[in-house]
C-alpha positions as CSV (number, residue, x, y, z in Angstrom):
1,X,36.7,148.0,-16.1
2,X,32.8,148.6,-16.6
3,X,30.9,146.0,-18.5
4,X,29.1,147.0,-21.3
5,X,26.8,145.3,-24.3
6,X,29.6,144.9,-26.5
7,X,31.2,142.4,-23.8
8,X,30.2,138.6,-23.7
9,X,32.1,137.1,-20.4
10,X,31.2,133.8,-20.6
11,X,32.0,133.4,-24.7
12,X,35.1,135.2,-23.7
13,X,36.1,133.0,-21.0
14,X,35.1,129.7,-22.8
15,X,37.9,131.2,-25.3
16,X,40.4,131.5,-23.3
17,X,39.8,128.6,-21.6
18,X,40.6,126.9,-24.8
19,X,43.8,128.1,-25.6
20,X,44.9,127.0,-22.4
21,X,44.6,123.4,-23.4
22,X,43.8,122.0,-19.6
23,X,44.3,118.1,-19.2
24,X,40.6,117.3,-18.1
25,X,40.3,114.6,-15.5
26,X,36.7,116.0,-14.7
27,X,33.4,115.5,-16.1
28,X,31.9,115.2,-18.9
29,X,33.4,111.8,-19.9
30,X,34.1,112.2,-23.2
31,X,37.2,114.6,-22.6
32,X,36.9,116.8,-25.2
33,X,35.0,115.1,-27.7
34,X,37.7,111.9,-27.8
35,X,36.0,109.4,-26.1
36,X,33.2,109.8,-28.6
37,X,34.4,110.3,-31.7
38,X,30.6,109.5,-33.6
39,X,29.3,112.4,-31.5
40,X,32.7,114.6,-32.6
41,X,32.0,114.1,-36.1
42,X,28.6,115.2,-35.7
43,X,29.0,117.7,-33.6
44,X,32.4,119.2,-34.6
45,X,35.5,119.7,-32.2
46,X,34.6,122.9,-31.6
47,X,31.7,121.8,-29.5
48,X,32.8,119.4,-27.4
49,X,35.9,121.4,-26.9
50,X,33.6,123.8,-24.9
51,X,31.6,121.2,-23.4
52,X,33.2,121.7,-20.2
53,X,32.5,121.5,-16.3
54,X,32.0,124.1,-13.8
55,X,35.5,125.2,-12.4
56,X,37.0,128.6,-10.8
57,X,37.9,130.3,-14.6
58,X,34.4,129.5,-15.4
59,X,32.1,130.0,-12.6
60,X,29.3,128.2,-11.4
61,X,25.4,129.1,-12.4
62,X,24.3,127.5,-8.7
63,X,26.5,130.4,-7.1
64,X,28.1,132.7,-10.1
65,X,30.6,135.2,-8.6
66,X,32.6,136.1,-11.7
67,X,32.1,135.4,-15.3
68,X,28.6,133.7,-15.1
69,X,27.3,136.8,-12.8
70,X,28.5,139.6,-15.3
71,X,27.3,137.9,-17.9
72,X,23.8,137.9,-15.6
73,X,24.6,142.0,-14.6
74,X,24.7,142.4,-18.7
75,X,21.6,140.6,-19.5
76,X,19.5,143.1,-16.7
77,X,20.8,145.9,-18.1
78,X,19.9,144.9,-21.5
79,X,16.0,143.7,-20.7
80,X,15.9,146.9,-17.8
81,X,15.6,144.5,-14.9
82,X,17.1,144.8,-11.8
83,X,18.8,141.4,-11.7
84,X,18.4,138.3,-15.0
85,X,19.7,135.0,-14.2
86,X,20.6,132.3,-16.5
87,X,18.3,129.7,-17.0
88,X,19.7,126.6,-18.4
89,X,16.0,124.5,-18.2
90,X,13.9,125.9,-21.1
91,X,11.6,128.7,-19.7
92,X,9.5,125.7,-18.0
93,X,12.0,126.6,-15.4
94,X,11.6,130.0,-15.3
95,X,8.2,129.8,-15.3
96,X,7.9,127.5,-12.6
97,X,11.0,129.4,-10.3
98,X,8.8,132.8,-10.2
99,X,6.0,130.9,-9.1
100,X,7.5,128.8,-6.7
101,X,8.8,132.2,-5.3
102,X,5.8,133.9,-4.9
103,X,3.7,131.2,-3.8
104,X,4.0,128.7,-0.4
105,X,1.4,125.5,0.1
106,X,-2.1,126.8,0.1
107,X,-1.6,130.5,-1.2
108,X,-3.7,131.8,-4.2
109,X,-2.3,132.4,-7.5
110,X,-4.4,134.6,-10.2
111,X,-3.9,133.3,-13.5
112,X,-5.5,132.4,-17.0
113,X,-6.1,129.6,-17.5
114,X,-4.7,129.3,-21.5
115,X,-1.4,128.7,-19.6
116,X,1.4,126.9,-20.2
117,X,1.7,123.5,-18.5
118,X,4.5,124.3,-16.9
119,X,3.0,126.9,-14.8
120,X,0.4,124.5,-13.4
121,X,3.3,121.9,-13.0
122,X,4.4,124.3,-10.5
123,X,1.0,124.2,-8.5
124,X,1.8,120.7,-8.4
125,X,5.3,120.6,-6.8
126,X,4.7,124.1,-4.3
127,X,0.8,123.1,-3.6
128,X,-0.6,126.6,-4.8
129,X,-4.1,126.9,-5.5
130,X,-5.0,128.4,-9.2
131,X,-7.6,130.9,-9.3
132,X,-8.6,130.7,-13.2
133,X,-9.6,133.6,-15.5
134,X,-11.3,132.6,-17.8
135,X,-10.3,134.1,-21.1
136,X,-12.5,135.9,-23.7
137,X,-12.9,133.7,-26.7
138,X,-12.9,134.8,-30.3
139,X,-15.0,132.4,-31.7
140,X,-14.6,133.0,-35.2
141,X,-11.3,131.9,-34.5
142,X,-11.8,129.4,-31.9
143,X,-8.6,131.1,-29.7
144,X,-8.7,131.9,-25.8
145,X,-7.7,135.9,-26.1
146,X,-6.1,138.0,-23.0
147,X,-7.6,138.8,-19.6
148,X,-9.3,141.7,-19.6
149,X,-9.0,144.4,-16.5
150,X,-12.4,143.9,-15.0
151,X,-11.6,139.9,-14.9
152,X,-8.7,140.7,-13.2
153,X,-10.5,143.3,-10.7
154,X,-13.3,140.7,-10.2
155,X,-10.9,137.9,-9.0
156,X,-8.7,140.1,-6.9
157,X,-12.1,141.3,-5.4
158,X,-13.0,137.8,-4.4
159,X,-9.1,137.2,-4.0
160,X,-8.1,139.8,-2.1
161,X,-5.3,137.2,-0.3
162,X,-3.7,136.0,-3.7
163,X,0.0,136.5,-3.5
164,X,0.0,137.0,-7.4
165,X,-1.4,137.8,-10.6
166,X,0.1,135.7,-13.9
167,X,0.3,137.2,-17.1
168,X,1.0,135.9,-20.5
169,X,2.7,138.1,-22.6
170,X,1.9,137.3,-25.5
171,X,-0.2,134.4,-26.0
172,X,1.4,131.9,-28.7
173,X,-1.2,133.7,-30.9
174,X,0.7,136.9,-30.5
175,X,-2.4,138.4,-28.0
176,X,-1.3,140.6,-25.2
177,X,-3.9,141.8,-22.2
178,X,-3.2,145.3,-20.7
179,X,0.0,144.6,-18.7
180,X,0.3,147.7,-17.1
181,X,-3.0,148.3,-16.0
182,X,-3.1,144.6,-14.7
183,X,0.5,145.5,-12.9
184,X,-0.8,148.6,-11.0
185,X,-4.1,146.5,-9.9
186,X,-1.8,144.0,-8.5
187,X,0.8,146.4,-7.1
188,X,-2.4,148.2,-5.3
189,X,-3.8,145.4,-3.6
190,X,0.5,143.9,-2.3
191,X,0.5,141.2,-5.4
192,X,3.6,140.2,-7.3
193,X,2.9,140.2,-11.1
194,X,4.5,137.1,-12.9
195,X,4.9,137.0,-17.1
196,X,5.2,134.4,-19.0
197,X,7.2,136.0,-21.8
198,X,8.1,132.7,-23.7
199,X,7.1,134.4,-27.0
200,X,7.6,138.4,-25.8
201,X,11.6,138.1,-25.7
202,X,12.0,140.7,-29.0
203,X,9.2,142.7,-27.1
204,X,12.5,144.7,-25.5
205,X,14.5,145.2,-28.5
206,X,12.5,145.8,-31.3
207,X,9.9,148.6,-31.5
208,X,6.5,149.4,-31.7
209,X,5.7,145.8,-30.3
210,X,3.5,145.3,-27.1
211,X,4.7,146.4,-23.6
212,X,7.3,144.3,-22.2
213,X,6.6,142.9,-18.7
214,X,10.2,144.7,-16.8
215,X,8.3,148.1,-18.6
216,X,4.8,147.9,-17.5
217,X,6.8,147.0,-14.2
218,X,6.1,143.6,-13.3
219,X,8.1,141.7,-10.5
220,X,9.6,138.7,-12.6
221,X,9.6,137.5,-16.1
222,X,10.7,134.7,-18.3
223,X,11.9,135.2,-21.3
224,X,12.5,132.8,-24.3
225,X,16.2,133.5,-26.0
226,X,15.8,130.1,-28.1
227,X,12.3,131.5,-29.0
228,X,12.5,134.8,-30.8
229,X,16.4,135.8,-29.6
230,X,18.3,133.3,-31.5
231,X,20.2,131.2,-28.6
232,X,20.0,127.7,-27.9
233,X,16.9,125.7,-27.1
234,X,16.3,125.0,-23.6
235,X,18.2,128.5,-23.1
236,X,16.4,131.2,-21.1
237,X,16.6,134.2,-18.7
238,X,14.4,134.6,-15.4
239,X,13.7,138.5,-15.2
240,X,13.3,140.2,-11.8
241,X,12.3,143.9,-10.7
242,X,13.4,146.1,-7.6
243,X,10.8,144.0,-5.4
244,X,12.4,140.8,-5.5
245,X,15.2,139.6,-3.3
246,X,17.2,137.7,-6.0
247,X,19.0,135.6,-3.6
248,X,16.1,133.9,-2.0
249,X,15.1,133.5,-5.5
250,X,18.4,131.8,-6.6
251,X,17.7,129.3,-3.9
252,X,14.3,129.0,-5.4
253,X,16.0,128.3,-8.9
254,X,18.7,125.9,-7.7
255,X,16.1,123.7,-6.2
256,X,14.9,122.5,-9.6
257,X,18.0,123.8,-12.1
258,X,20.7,121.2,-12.6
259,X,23.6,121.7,-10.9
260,X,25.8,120.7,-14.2
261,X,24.7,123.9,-16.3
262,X,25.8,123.4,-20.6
263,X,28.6,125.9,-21.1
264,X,26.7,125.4,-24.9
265,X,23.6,127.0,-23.8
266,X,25.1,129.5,-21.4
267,X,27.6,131.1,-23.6
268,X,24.7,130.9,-26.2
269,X,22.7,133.2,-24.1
270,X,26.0,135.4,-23.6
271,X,26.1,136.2,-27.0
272,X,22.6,136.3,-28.2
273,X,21.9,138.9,-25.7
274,X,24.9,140.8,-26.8
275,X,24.0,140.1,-30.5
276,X,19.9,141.7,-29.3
277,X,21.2,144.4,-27.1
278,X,23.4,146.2,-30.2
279,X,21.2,144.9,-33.0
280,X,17.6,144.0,-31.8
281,X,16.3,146.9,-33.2
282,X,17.1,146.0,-36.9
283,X,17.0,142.5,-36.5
284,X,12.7,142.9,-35.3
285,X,12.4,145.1,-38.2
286,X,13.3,143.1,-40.5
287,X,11.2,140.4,-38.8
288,X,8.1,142.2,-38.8
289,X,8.9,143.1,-42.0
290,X,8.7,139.5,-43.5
291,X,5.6,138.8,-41.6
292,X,3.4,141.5,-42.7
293,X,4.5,140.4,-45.8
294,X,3.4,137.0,-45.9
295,X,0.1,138.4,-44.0
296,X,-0.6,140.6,-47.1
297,X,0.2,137.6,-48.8
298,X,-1.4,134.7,-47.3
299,X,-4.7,136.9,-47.1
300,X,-4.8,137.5,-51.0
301,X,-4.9,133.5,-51.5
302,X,-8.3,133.7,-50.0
303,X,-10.2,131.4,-47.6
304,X,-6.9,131.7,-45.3
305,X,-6.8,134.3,-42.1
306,X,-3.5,135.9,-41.5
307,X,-4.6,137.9,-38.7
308,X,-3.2,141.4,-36.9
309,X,-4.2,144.4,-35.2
310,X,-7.9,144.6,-36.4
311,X,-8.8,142.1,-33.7
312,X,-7.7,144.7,-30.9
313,X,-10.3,146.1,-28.6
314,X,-8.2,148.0,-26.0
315,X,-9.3,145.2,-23.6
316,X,-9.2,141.5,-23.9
317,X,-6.6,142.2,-26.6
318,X,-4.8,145.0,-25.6
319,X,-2.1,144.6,-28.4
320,X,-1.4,142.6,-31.0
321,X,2.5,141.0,-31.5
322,X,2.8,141.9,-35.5
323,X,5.9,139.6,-35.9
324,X,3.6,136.6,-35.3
325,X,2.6,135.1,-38.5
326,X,-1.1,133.3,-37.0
327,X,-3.4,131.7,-39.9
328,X,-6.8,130.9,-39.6
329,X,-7.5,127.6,-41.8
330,X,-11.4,126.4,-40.9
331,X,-12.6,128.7,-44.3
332,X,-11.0,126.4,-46.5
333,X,-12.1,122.9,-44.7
334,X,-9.0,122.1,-43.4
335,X,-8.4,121.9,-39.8
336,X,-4.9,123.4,-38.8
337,X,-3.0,120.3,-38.0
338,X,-4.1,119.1,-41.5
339,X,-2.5,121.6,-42.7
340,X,0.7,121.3,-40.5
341,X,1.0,117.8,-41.6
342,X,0.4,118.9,-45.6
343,X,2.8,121.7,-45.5
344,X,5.5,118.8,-43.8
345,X,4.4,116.0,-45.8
346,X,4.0,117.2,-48.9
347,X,5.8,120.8,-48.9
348,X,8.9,119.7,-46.5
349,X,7.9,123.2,-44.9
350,X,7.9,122.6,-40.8
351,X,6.1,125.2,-39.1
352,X,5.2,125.6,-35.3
353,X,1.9,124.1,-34.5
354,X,-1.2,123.4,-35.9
355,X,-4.5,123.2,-33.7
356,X,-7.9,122.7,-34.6
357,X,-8.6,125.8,-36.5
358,X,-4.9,127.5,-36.9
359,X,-1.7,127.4,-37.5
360,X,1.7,129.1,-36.5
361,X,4.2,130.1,-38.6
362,X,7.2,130.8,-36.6
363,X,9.1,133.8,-38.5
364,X,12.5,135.5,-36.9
365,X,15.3,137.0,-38.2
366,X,16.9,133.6,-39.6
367,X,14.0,133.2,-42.7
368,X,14.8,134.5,-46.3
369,X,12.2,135.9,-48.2
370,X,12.4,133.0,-50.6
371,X,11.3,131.1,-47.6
372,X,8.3,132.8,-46.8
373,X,7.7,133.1,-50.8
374,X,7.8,129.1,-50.3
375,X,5.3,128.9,-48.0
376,X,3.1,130.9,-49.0
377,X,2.9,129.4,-52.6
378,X,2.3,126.0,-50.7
379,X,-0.7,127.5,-48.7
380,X,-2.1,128.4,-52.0
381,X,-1.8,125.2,-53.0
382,X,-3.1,123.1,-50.2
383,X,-6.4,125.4,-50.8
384,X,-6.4,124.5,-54.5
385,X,-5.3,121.0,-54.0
386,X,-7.3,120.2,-50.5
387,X,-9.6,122.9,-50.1
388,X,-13.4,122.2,-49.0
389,X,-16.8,122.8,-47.7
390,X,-15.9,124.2,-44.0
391,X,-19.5,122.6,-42.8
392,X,-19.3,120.5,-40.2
393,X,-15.4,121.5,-38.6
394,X,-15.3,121.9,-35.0
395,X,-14.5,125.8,-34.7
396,X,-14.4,125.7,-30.2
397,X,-10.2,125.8,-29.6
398,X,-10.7,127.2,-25.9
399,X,-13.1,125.2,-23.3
400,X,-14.1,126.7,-19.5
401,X,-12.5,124.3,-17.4
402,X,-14.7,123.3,-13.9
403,X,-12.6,123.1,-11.4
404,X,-13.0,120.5,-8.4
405,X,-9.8,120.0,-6.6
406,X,-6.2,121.6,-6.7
407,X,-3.7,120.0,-9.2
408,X,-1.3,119.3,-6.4
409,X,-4.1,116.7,-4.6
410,X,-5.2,115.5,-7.9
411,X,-2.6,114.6,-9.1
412,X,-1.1,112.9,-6.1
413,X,-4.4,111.3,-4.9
414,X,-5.7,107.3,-6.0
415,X,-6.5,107.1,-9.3
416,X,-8.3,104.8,-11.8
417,X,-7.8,104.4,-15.2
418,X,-11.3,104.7,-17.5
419,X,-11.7,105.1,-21.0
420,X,-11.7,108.4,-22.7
421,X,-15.0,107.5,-23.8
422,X,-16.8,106.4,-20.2
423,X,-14.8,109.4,-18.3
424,X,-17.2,112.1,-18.2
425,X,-18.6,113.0,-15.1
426,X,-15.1,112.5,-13.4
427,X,-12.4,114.7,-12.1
428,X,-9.4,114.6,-14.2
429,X,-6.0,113.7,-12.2
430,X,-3.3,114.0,-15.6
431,X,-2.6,116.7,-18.2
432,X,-4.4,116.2,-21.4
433,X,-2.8,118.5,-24.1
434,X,-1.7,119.1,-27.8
435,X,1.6,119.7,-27.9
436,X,2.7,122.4,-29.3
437,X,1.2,124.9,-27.6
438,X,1.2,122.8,-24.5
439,X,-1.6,124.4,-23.3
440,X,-3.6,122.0,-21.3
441,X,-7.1,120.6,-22.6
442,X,-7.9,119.1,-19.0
443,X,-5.0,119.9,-15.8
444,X,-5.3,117.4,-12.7
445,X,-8.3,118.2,-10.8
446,X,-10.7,119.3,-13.8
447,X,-14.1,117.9,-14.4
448,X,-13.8,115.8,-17.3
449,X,-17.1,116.7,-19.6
450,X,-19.0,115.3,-22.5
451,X,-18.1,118.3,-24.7
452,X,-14.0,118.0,-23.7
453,X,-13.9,114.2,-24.1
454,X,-15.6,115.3,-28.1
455,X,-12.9,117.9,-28.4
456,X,-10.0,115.4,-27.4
457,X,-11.9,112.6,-29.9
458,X,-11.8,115.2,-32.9
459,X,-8.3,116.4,-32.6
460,X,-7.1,113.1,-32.4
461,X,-9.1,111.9,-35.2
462,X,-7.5,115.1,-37.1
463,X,-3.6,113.9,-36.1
464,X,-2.9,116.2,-33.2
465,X,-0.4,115.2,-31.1
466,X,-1.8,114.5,-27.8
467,X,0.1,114.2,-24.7
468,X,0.4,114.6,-21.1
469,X,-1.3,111.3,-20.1
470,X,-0.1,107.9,-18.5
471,X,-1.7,106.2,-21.6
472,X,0.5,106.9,-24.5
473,X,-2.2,106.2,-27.1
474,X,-4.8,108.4,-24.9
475,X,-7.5,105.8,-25.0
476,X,-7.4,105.7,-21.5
477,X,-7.9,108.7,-19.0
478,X,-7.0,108.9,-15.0
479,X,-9.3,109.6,-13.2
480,X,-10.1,110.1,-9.6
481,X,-10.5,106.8,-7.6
């Protein structure tokens, strides 16, 4: 019988699979839940009960050949890609699978350099050599924005043997570059387009949002379920287009993806790409809908910058992701982790991220309007209650990295440890990030200078949360020996 969106095989299986009450004498260990009944209680029964191994009624995600792989067939059709697999790693995985594809030692990968660390983790472990774009910057803002075309065309010009071109789509601000102009630029000169799509999954069911990567025809794309599409975290599908052999690729995957997948997160991917691929075009509506509204809102406190579609210039930002509810906070004196730890602290409101001069509010489908009526009262307050002079805030979010070695040979080469105070003038060999957005201040092989180690003093000084390096209290920096 043909599959269809109304069909979830691996929920389906897991079902029957419990109704058939098997004796398990196979991993995991706690059989069901019974051998750890703390967990049970927390959890529930109906958990563990589907907390299960790979075995023939349920297939295997290292080689799927009958649930797991029309579940896969179901997902492609729903994104329009010519094969999705099931990514069980977070879209870290993802992210660094497409690479490790297009890219062998020593080959030349296009990219932006506002990416993800996970995507110059996989420079590290395939050898890859980055060739950064360096991102407009709105500096009212203090945010990288997208490539823009004649970046792209400039670095493919001095390029011309890259093997591929990496996109984000959007950025965590919600900024997309011109995807399919970028695409046929790539195509033109034999370059596989890769897009990181960690925040661009309701890009292919809602509407009016920005081009989605399998549209503007890129080769492969990862896409964030547990972002925007309502399944598990860690949960994630790796797109692909007509040009890429998805078995090589699976190889590619399985050399990294664990070999005991979570029946948890896979069937949650089954059945939030069912829920998307019927629904997705009401659920985004009323998404968008709430966060234009607390835009409107947010704006009319004053001194806060919801922002939108007014920063698009039909180049560097191509688009604008509407359901991303981005707030400027420097106008009212407060740096934007200050006011991620005020709306916690004193609001019990969690919201994304803060950085130095924003924050994110993370809206989807699962908010009530009496949420977003919560936070935006407490915004209003934190500018009565906390509100200053804005003189004197660092506003530069986005710093032009130097770049003096691959990450690969950085990161692997001997390496002393200096304090973050005495380490400019020396090449980087550790990530230095706030996470969230895990986009890296400093990657292995990056000049350290006097103006980053200043940035790096002042957001820890405002309570970002700095990671990435050997030194858990990042007073310390490696450098090279």
């Amino acid at each position: 019988m043909a599959l269809s969106q109304v069909d979830a095989p691996i929920y389906e299986a897991l079902r029957k699979f419990r109704r058939m009450r098997v004796v398990p004498f196979d991993v995991p260990g706690h059989k069901r839940g019974r051998g750890n009944m703390e967990l049970t209680e927390f959890l529930g029964e109906d958990c563990m009960n589907v907390d299960v191994n790979s075995m023939k009624p349920l297939d295997n995600l290292c080689h799927p050949v009958s649930v797991i792989k029309d579940a896969e067939e179901l997902a492609a059709m729903a994104f329009g890609a010519a094969n999705a697999f099931f990514m069980v790693g977070g879209t870290t995985s993802a992210v660094q699978a497409m690479i490790m594809y297009a890219c062998k030692s020593g080959d030349k990968i296009i990219m932006p350099r506002n990416v993800h660390r996970s995507a110059i983790n996989a420079l590290i472990l395939c050898d890859a050599t980055p060739v950064y774009v360096n991102p407009d910057v709105n500096h009212q803002l203090g945010i990288s924005l997208g490539m823009s075309v004649s970046q792209v065309e400039q670095a493919i010009r001095e390029n011309p043997d890259a093997k591929a071109i990496m996109v984000n789509n959007p950025t965590y601000y919600g900024i997309c570059s011109d995807l399919k102009r970028i695409t046929e630029l790539a195509h033109a000169h034999g370059m596989l387009v890769l897009v990181d799509e960690a925040h661009g999954t309701h890009f292919y069911f809602g509407e009016n949002f920005p081009i989605s990567a399998m549209a503007a025809g890129a080769d492969i794309a990862s896409a964030s379920m547990h972002k925007s599409g309502g399944s598990l975290t860690q949960s994630s599908f790796l797109l692909m287009g007509e040009r890429i052999n998805a078995d090589y690729m699976r190889q590619v995957v399985n050399l990294t993806q664990t070999t005991s997948a979570s029946y948890l997160l896979l069937s949650s991917l089954d059945i939030s790409r069912k829920r998307l691929a019927l629904s997705g075009s009401v659920i985004f509506e009323k998404t968008v809908e709430m966060a234009e509204y607390a835009r409107e809102e947010i704006n009319a406190v004053g001194g806060f910058y919801a922002f939108s579609k007014e920063l698009v210039n039909g180049d560097s930002v191509y688009d604008f992701d509407v359901s991303k509810l981005s707030v400027h906070t420097l106008p009212v004196g407060l740096a934007g982790i200050e006011v991620y730890d005020l709306l916690r602290d004193e609001y019990d409101i969690q919201i994304e991220f803060g950085d130095i001069g924003n924050i994110l509010a993370y809206v989807s489908v699962g908010d009530r309007k009496r949420d977003i009526e919560r936070l935006i009262s407490a915004l209003s307050e934190i500018k009565r209650r906390f509100g200053r002079s804005g003189a004197g805030m660092l506003t530069q979010e986005y710093i032009d990295p130097i770049v003096a070695e691959t990450p690969r040979r950085a990161f692997y080469a001997e390496k002393k440890a200096l304090p973050l105070k005495e380490s400019a003038g020396h090449v980087c060999s550790e990530f230095v990030m706030c996470y969230p957005p895990g986009i890296p201040i400093l990657a292995p092989g990056e000049l350290i200078t006097e103006e980053i180690v200043e940035y790096i003093e002042y957001a820890k000084a405002k309570g970002c949360q700095m990671t990435g390096t050997e030194d858990i209290n990042m007073e310390r920096i490696n450098v090279l020996a």
